[in-house]
C-alpha positions, 0 to 999 in steps of 0.5 A: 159677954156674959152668959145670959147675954149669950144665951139670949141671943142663942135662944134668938137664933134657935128659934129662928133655925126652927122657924126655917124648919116649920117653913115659915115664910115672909116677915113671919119668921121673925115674930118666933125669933123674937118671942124666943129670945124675950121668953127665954129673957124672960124665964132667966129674970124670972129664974133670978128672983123666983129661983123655981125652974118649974114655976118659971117653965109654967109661967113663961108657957103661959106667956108664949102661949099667949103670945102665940094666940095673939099673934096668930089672930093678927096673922091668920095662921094657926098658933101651933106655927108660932108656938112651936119654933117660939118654944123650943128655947124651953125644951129640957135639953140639959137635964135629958142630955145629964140623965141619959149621960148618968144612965150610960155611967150605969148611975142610978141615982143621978140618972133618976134624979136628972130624968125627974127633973127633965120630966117636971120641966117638961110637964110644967111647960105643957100645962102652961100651954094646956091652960091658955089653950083650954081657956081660950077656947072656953073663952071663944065658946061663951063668946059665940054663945053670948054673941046673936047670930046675925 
């Protein structure tokens, strides 16, 4: 199996481990699992002809988002339960784990390097989240503005 392929199917069961973790209950459970594995799929195809980790952490944030908000509609739930366990493939694990390893090496300058990085990723995610959720609510308040009340 290639690595991609291994990686898709690990961002499906991270997912779903957290899935467990926030107590998700039911056929529910599967709907993070899955957004997991498309989005991290996603994020690779993206990474592939794009190359821009950080443009691709703000795109597939919006696309989760989205894909939350949806979902949440259709479930009843707040979309914080299904956001969380479907982003948890995107958390820059890799480059806050080489950051703390260059910081323990007492290197500097690759320390500053990977923590940057790990930062960037990081904001890039929370401003994908941020703009769908800011939207959203901008979007139901002219909503209610617009609709008369009965």
């Amino acid at each position: 199996m290639n690595q991609e392929l291994i990686s898709v199917i690990s961002a499906f069961f991270g997912s779903l481990g957290f899935s467990i973790i926030y107590n998700i209950r039911g056929l529910r459970i599967w709907i993070p699992a899955i957004g997991g594995a498309v989005f991290w799929a996603v994020y690779l195809i993206f990474l592939h002809f794009i190359n821009n980790e950080f443009l691709g952490f703000f795109f597939v944030a919006i696309l989760i988002t989205i894909y939350s908000e949806i979902w949440a509609r259709i479930l009843k739930t707040p979309s914080t339960v299904i956001l969380m366990p479907t982003v948890i493939p995107l958390i820059p694990g890799g480059s806050l784990y080489y950051a703390m390893d260059a910081a323990l090496r007492h290197d500097m300058p690759q320390f500053f390097l990977k923590a940057q990085a790990a930062v960037g990723l990081a904001v890039a995610l929370a401003a994908g989240i941020m703009a769908v959720t800011s939207m959203q609510h901008l979007i139901s308040a002219l909503i209610k503005m617009i609709k008369p009340a009965p």
